[in-house]
DOMAR-533744 format. One record per residue (C-alpha): y, z, x; residue number from 0; residue in one letter. Coordinates in nm, 2 decimals, decimal comma, padded with zeros to 4 digits. Layout:
BEGIN
<balum v="Y" w="Z" u="X" vose="NUM" fidren="A"/>
...
***
This chain:
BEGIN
<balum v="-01,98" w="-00,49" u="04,21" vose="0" fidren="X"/>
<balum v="-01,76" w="-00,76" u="04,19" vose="1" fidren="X"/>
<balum v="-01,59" w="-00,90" u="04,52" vose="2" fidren="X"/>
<balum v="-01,28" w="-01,13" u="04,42" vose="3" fidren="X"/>
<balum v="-01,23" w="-01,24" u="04,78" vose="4" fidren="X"/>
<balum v="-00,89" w="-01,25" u="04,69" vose="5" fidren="X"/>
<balum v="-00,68" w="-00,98" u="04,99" vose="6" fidren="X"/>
<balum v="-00,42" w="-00,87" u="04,84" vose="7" fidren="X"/>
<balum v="-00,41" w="-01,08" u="04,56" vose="8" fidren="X"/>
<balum v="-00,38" w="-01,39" u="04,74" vose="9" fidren="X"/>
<balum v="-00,57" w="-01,74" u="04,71" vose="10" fidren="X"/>
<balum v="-00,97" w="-01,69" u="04,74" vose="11" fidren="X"/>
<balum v="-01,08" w="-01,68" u="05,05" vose="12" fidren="X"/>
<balum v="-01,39" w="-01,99" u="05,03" vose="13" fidren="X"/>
<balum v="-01,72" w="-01,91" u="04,96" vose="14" fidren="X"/>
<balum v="-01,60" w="-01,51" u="04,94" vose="15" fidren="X"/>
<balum v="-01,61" w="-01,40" u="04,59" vose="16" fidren="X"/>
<balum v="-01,90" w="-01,25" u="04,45" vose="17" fidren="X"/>
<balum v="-02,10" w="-01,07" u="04,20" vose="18" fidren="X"/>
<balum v="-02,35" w="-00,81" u="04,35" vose="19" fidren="X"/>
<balum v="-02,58" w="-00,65" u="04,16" vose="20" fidren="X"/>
<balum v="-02,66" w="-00,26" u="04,31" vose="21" fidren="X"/>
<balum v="-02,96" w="-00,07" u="04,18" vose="22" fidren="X"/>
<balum v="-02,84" w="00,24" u="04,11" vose="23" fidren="X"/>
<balum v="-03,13" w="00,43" u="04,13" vose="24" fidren="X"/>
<balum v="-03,22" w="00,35" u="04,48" vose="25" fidren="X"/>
<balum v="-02,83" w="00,22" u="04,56" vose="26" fidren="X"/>
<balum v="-02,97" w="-00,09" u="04,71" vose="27" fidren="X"/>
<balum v="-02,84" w="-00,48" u="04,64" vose="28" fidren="X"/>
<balum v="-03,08" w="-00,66" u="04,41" vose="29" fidren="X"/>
<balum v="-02,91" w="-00,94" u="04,40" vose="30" fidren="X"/>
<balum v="-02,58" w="-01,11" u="04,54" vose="31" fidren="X"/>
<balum v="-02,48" w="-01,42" u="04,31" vose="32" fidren="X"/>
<balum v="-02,19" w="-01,66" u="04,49" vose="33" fidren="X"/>
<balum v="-01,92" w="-01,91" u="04,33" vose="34" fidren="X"/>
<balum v="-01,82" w="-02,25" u="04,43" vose="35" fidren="X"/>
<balum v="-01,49" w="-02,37" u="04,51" vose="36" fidren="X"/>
<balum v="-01,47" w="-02,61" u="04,19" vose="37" fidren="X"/>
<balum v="-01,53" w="-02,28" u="03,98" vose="38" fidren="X"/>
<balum v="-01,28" w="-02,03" u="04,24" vose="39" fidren="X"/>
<balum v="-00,98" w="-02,25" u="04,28" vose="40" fidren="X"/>
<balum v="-00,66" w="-02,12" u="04,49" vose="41" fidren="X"/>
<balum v="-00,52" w="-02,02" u="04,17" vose="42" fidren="X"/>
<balum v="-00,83" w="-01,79" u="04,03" vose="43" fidren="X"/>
<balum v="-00,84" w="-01,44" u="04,01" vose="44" fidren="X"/>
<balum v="-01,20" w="-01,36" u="03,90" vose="45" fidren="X"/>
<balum v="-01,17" w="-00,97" u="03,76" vose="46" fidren="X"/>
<balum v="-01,42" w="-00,95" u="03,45" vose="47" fidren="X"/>
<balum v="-01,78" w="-00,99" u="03,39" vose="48" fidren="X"/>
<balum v="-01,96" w="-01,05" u="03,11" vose="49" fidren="X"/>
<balum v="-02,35" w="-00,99" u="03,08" vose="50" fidren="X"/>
<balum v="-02,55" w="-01,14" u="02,79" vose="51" fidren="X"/>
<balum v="-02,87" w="-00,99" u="02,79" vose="52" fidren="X"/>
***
């Protein structure tokens, strides 16, 4: 899941957005991975991941 911490499309709320990554088999969190504000500026809208395996 992928939490943009943006309501309603506005700026990022700090320290908000983040990836989380649910096991689906027991639909618990595994792991929650955060973003800084030099990376989520007021101007970001983070909506895609990409996973490189």
């Amino acid at each position: 899941m992928f939490d943009t911490a943006a309501p309603n499309f506005d700026a990022p709320i700090i320290g908000g957005a983040k990836l989380v990554a649910i096991d689906l088999a027991t639909n618990k969190i595994r792991r929650t991975y955060t973003f800084t504000k030099d990376v989520v500026l007021d101007t970001t809208y983070l909506n895609d991941v990409r996973v490189d395996l």
